[in-house]
C-alpha positions as a LaTeX table, in Angstrom:
\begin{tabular}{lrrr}
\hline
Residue & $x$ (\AA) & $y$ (\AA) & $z$ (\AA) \\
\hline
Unk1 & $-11.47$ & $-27.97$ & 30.63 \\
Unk2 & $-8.18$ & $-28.44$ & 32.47 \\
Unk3 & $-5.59$ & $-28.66$ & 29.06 \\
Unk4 & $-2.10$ & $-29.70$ & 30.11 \\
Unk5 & 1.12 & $-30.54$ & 27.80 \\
Unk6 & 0.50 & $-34.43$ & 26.10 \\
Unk7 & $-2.56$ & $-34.16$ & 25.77 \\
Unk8 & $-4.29$ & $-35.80$ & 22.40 \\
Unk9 & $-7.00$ & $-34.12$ & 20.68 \\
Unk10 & $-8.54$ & $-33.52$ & 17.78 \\
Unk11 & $-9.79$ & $-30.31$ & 16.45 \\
Unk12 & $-13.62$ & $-29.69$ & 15.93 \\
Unk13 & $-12.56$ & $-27.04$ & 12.66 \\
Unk14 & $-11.59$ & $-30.00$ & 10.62 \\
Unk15 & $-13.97$ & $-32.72$ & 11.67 \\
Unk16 & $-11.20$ & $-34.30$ & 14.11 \\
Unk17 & $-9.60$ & $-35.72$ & 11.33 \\
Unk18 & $-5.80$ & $-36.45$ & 12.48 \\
Unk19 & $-4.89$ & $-36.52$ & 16.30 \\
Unk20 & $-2.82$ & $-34.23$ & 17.48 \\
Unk21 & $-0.52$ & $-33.23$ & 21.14 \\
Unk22 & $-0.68$ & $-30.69$ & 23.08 \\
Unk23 & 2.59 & $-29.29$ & 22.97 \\
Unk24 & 1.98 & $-25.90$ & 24.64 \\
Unk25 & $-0.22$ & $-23.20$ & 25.63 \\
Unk26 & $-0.75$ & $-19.57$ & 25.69 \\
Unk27 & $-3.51$ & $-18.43$ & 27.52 \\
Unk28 & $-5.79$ & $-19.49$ & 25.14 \\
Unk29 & $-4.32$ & $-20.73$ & 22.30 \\
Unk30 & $-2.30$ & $-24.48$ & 21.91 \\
Unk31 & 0.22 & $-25.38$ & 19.81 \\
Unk32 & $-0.27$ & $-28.70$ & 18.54 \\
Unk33 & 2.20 & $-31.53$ & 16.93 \\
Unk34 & 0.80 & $-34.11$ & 15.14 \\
Unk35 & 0.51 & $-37.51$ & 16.44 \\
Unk36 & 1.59 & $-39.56$ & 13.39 \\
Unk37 & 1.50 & $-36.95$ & 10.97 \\
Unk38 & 4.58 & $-33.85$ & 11.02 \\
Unk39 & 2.26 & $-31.06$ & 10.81 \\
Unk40 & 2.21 & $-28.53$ & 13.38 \\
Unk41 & $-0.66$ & $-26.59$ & 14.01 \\
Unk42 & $-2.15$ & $-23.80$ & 16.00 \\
Unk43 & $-5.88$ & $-23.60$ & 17.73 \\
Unk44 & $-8.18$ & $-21.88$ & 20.27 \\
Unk45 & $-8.44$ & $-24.47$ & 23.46 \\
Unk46 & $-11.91$ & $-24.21$ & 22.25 \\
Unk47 & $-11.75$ & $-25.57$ & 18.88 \\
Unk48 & $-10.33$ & $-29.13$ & 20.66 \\
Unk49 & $-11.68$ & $-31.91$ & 21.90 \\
Unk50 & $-10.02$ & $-34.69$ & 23.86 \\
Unk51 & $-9.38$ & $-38.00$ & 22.79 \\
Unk52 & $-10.51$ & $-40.88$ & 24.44 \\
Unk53 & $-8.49$ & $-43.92$ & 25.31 \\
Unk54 & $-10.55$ & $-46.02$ & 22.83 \\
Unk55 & $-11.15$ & $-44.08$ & 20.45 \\
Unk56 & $-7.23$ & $-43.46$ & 20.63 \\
Unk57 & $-6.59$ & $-47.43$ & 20.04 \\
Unk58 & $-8.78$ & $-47.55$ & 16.95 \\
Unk59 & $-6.87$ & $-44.73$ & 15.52 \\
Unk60 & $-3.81$ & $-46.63$ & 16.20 \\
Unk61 & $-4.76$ & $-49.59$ & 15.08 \\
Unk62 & $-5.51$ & $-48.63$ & 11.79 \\
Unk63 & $-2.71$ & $-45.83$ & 11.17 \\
Unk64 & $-0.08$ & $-49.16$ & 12.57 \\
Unk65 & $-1.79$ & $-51.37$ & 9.72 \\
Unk66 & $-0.20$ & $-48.84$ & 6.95 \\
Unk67 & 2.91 & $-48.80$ & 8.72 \\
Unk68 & 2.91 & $-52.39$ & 8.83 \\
Unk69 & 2.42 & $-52.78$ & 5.22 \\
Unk70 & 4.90 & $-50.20$ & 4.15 \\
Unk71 & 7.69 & $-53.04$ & 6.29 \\
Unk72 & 6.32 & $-55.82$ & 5.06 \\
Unk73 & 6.67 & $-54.06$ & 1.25 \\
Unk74 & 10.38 & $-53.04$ & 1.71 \\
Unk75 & 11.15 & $-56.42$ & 3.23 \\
Unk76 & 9.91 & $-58.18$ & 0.24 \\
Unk77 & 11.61 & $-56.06$ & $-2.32$ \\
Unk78 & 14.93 & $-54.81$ & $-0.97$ \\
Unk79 & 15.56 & $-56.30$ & 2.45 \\
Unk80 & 15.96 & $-60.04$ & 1.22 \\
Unk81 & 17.24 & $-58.73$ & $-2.36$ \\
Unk82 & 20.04 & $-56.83$ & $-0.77$ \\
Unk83 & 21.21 & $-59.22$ & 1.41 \\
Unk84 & 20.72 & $-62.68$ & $-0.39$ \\
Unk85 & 20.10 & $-61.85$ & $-4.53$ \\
Unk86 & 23.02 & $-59.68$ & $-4.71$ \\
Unk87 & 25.60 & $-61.19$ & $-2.36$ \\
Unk88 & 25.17 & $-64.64$ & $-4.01$ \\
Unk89 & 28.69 & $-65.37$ & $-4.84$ \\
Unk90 & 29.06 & $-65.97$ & $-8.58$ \\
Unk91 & 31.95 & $-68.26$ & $-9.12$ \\
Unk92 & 32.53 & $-71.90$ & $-6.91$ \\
Unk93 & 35.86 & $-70.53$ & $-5.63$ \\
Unk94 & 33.70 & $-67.89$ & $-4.04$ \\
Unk95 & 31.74 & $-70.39$ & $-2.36$ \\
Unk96 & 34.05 & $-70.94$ & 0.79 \\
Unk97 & 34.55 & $-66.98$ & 0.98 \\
Unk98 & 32.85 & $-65.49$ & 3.64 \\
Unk99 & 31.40 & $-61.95$ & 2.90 \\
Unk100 & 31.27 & $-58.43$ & 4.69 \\
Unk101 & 28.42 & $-55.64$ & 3.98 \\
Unk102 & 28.48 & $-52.25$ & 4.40 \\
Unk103 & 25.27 & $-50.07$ & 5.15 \\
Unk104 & 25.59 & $-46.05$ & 5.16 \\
Unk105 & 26.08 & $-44.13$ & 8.05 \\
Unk106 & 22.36 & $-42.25$ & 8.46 \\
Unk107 & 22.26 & $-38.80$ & 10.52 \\
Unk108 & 18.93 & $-38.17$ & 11.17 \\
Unk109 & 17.70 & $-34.44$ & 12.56 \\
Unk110 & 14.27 & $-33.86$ & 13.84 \\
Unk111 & 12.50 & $-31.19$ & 15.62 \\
Unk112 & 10.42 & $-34.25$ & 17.14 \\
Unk113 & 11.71 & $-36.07$ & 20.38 \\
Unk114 & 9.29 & $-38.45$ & 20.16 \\
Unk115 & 9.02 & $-38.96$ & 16.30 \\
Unk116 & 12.95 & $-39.09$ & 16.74 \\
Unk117 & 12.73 & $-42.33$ & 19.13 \\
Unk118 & 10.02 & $-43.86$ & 16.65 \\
Unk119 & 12.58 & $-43.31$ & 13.64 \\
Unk120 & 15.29 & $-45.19$ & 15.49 \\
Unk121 & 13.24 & $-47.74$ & 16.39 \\
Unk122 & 12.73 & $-48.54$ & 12.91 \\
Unk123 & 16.01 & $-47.73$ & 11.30 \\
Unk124 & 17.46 & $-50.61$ & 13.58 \\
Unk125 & 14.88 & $-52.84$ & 13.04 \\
Unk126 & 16.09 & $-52.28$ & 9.51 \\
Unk127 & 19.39 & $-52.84$ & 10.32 \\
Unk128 & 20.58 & $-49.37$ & 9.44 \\
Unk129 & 23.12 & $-47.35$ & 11.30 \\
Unk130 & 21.63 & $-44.04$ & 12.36 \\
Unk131 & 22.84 & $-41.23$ & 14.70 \\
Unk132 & 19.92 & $-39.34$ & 16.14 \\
Unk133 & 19.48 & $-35.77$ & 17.05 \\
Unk134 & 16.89 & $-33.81$ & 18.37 \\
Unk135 & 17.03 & $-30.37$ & 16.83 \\
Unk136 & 14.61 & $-27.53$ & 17.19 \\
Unk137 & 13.92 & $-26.51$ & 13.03 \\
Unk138 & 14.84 & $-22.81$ & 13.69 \\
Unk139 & 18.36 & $-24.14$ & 15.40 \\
Unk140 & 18.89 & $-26.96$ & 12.38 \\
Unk141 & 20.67 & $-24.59$ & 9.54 \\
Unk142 & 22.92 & $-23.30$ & 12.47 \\
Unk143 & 23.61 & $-26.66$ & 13.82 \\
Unk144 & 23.90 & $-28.95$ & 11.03 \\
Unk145 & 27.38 & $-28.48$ & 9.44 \\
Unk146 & 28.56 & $-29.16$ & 13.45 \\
Unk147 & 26.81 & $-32.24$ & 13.65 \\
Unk148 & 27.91 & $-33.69$ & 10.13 \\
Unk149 & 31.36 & $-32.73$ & 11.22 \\
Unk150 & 31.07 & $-35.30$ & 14.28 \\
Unk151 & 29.40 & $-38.12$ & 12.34 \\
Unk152 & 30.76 & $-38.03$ & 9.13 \\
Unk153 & 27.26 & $-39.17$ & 7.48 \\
Unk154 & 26.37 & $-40.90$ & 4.10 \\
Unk155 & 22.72 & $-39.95$ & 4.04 \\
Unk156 & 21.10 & $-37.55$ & 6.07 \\
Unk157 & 17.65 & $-36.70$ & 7.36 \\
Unk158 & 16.12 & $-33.03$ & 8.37 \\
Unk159 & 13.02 & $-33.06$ & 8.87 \\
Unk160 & 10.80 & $-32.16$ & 12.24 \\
Unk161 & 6.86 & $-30.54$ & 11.78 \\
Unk162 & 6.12 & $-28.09$ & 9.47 \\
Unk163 & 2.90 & $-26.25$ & 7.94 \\
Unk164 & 1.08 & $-24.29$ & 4.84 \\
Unk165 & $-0.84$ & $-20.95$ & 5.74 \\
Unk166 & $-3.14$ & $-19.51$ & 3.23 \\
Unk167 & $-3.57$ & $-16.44$ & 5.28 \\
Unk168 & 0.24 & $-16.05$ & 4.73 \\
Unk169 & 0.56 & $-16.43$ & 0.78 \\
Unk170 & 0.24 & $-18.51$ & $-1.73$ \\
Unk171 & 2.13 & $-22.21$ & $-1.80$ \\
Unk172 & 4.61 & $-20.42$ & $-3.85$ \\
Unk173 & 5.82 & $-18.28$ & $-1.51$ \\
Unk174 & 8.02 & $-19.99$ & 1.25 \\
Unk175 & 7.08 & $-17.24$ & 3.77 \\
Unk176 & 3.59 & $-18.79$ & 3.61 \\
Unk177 & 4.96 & $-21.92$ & 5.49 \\
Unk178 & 6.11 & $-22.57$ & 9.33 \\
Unk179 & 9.92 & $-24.45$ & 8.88 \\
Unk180 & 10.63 & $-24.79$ & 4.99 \\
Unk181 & 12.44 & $-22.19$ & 5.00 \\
Unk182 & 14.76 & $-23.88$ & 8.28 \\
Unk183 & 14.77 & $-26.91$ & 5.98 \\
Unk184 & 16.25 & $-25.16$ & 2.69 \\
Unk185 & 18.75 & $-23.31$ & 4.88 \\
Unk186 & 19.94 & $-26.81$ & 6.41 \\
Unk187 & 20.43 & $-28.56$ & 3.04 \\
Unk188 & 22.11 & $-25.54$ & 1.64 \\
Unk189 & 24.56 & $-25.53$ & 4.86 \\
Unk190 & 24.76 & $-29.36$ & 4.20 \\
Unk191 & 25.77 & $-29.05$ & 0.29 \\
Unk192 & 28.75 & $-26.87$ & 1.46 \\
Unk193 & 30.01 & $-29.60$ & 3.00 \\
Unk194 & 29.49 & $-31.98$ & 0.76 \\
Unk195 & 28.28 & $-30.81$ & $-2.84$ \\
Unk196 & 28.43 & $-34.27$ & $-4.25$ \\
Unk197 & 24.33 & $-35.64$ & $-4.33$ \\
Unk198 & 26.20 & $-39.47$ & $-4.65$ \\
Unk199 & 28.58 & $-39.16$ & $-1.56$ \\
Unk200 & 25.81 & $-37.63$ & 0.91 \\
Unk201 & 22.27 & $-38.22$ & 0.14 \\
Unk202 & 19.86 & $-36.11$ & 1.83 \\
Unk203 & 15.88 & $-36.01$ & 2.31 \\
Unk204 & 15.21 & $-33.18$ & 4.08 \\
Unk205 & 11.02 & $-31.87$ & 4.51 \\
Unk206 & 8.09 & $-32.20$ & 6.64 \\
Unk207 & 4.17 & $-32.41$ & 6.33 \\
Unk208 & 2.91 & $-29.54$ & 3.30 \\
Unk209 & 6.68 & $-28.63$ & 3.31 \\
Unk210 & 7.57 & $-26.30$ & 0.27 \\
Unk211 & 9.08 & $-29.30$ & $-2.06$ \\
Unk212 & 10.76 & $-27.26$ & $-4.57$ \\
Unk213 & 12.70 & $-25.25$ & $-2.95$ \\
Unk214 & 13.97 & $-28.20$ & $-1.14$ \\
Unk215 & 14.93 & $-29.96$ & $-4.05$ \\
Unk216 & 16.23 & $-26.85$ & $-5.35$ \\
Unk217 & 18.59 & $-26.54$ & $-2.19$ \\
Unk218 & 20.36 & $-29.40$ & $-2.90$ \\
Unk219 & 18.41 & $-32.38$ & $-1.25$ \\
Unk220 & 17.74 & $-36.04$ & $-3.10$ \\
Unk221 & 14.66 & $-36.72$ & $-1.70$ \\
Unk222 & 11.82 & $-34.40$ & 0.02 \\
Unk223 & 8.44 & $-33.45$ & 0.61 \\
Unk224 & 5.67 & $-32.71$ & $-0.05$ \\
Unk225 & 4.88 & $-32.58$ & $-4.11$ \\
Unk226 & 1.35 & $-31.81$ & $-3.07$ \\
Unk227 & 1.69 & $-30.01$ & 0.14 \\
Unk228 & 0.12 & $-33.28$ & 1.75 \\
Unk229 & 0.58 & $-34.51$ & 5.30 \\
Unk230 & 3.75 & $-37.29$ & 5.48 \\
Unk231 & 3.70 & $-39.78$ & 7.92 \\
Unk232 & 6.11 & $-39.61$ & 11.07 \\
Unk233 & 8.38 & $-42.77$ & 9.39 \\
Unk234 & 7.96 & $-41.90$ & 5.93 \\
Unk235 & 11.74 & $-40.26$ & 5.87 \\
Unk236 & 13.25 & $-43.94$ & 7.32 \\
Unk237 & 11.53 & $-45.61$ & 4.14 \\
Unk238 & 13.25 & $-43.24$ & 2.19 \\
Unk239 & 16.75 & $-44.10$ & 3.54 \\
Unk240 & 16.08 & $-47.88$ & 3.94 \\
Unk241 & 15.48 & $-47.57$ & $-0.18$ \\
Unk242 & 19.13 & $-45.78$ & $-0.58$ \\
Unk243 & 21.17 & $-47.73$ & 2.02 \\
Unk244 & 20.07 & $-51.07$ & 0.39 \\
Unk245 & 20.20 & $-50.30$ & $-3.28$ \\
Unk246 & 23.85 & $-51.43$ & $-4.13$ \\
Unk247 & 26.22 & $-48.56$ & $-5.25$ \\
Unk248 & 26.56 & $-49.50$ & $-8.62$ \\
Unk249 & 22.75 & $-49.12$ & $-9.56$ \\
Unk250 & 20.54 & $-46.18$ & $-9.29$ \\
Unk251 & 17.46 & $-45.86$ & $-6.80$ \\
Unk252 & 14.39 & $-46.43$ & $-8.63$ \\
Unk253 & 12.50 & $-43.08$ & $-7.49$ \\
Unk254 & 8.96 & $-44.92$ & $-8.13$ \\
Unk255 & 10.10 & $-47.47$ & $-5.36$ \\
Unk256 & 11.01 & $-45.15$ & $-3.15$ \\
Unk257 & 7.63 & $-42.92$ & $-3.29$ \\
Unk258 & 5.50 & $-46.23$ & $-3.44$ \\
Unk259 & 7.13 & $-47.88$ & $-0.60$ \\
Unk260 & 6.74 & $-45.06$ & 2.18 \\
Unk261 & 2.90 & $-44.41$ & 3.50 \\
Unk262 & 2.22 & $-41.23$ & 2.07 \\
Unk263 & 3.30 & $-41.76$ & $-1.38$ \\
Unk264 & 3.75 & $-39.92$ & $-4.27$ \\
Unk265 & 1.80 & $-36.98$ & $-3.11$ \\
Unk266 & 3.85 & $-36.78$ & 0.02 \\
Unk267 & 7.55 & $-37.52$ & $-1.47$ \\
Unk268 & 9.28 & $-37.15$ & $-4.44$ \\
Unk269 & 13.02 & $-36.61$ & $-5.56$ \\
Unk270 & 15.83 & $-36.76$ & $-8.22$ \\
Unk271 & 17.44 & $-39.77$ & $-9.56$ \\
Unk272 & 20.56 & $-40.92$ & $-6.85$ \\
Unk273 & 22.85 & $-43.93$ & $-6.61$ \\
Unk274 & 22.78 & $-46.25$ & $-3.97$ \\
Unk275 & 24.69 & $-46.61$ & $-1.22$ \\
Unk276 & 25.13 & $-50.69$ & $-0.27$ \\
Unk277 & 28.11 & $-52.39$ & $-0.85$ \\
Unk278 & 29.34 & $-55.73$ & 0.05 \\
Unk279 & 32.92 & $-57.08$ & $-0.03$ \\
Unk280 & 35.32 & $-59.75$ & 1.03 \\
Unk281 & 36.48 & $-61.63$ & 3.39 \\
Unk282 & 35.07 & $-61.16$ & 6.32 \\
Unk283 & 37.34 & $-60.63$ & 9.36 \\
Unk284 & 36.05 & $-60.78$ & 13.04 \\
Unk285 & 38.60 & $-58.08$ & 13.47 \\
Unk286 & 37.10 & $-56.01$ & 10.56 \\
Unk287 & 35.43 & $-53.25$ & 12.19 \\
Unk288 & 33.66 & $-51.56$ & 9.33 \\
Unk289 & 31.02 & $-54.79$ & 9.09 \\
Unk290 & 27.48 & $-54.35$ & 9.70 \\
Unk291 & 27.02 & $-57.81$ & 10.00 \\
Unk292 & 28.30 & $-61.83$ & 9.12 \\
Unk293 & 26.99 & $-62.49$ & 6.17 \\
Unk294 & 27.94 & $-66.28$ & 4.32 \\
Unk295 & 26.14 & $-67.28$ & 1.29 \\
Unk296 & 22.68 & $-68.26$ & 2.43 \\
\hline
\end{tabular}
C-alpha cells in the first residue's frame, strides 16, 4: 500500500482502538501522532490499516460528543458564574457603575500544529487570551524562557505528544518515556523565571506523561496520574478552570479533573489560586479590558 504523510489509520496490534496520522516514514516503519489523543507512537507499515471516510465520521462523531459535554459542563459552572454571579454589584450606588474584567494572559506550547490550531479555537471560544506556539518537545526547555520573555504570560501550557515504553523501564523511570523528560526541563526553565505557583500557573504533560516528576518540576497542573491517554483539549479545560476562578478563591482541583474529558486518570495537580479579576469603571480607552461587561 502506497502510505504518504496525513494519512489516518489505526493499528491492527491494538485492535484499531484510537486513530492515528501518519506523520512520517522510514522505510518501513511510521511514526504516528494521535488524532485526538497526544500519544505518539511508532509501527511497521504493516501493522496499519487505513481509515475509511465513514468509519472516520463515526469516530468523530462520538469523540466530538465528549468534547461537547466537557463545554457545555464548564459553561454551566464557571462561564456564567464568572461573569454574572460574581460581578453582580453589591451595593445600589454600584448599580450605574459599569465594570471591566480581566482574563490571564495564556501561552500555550505544543509540539502539535494541528492540536495547536484546535486549542485556539477553543480558548477563544472561551473568551481567553492565548498566544500560540508551535514548538518541537526536544526544542521546548531551550525555547521557553525566550518565549515567556516576549509574552509576559499568567498561565502557561507545554504540552505536545508523548509516550510510555515498557521495553525501556519501568513507569518510574523517566527514560522509559518519549518527551517527559522535555516537559520537566521546560517547567524547571519556566520556574526560574517565575518561582511563584500563584503569579504563573503552569500545566505542562502529554498522553502517559511521567506526572510526578512534572509536578515535582514546578507545574500546577499535569498529566497523566495513571499514565492514560489525555485528550487533544484537555490542557484548555484546565486553563479555562484557572482564568475564571476569581483571584481571591482557590481552584477547586476536583473541578478541574472532572471538567476536562479524560479525567482524573488523565490530570491531576496541586491546590492554586485563581486568576479572574474584575474591576471598575470601565473606560473605552482602558486597554487592559477583555470585554464590556454592565450588570446583567
Amino acid at each position: 500500500m502506497n502510505w504518504q504523510k496525513g494519512d489516518i489509520v489505526t493499528r491492527h496490534s491494538y485492535d484499531h482502538d484510537l486513530l492515528f496520522r501518519v506523520q512520517n516514514i522510514n522505510k518501513n516503519q511510521a511514526i504516528l501522532f494521535g488524532e485526538d489523543f497526544r500519544l505518539k507512537a511508532d509501527a511497521p507499515l504493516s501493522d496499519l490499516k487505513k481509515v475509511t471516510e465513514s468509519d472516520r465520521f463515526l469516530r468523530r462523531k462520538e469523540m466530538k460528543q465528549d468534547e461537547d459535554l466537557s463545554y457545555r459542563m464548564f459553561r454551566q459552572d464557571y462561564y456564567l458564574r464568572s461573569f454574572r454571579d460574581y460581578a453582580q454589584p453589591t451595593h445600589e450606588k454600584e448599580q450605574s457603575i459599569s465594570q471591566f474584567r480581566i482574563c490571564p494572559k495564556v501561552l500555550h506550547i505544543d509540539g502539535d500544529s494541528l492540536f495547536l490550531k484546535k486549542c485556539i479555537q477553543l480558548y477563544k471560544r472561551l473568551g481567553l487570551q492565548v498566544h500560540g506556539m508551535y514548538v518541537e518537545e526536544a526544542e521546548m526547555p531551550v525555547k521557553v524562557k525566550i518565549l515567556m520573555e516576549k509574552v509576559q504570560p499568567d498561565i502557561l501550557v507545554i504540552t505536545g505528544h508523548d509516550s510510555y515504553s515498557k521495553q525501556k523501564g519501568d513507569e518510574k523511570d523517566i527514560r522509559a518515556y518519549r518527551n517527559s523528560k522535555y516537559f520537566v526541563e521546560a517547567v524547571r526553565e519556566a520556574r526560574k523565571f517565575q518561582p511563584s505557583l500563584d503569579q504563573l500557573v503552569i500545566f505542562a504533560g502529554a498522553c502517559q506523561s511521567h506526572f510526578e516528576s512534572i509536578i515535582r518540576a514546578g507545574a500546577n497542573f499535569a498529566s497523566s496520574p495513571t499514565r492514560i491517554n489525555i485528550h487533544a483539549l484537555d490542557p484548555v479545560y484546565v486553563v479555562a478552570k484557572v482564568g475564571y476562578t476569581p483571584f481571591m478563591e482557590k481552584v477547586d482541583i476536583y473541578d478541574v479533573v472532572s471538567r476536562t474529558i479524560t479525567r482524573e486518570k488523565g490530570i491531576g495537580g496541586i491546590e492554586t489560586k485563581g486568576l479572574f479579576r474584575v474591576g471598575l469603571p470601565y473606560m473605552k480607552e482602558l486597554p487592559i479590558t477583555n470585554e464590556k461587561s454592565k450588570d446583567e
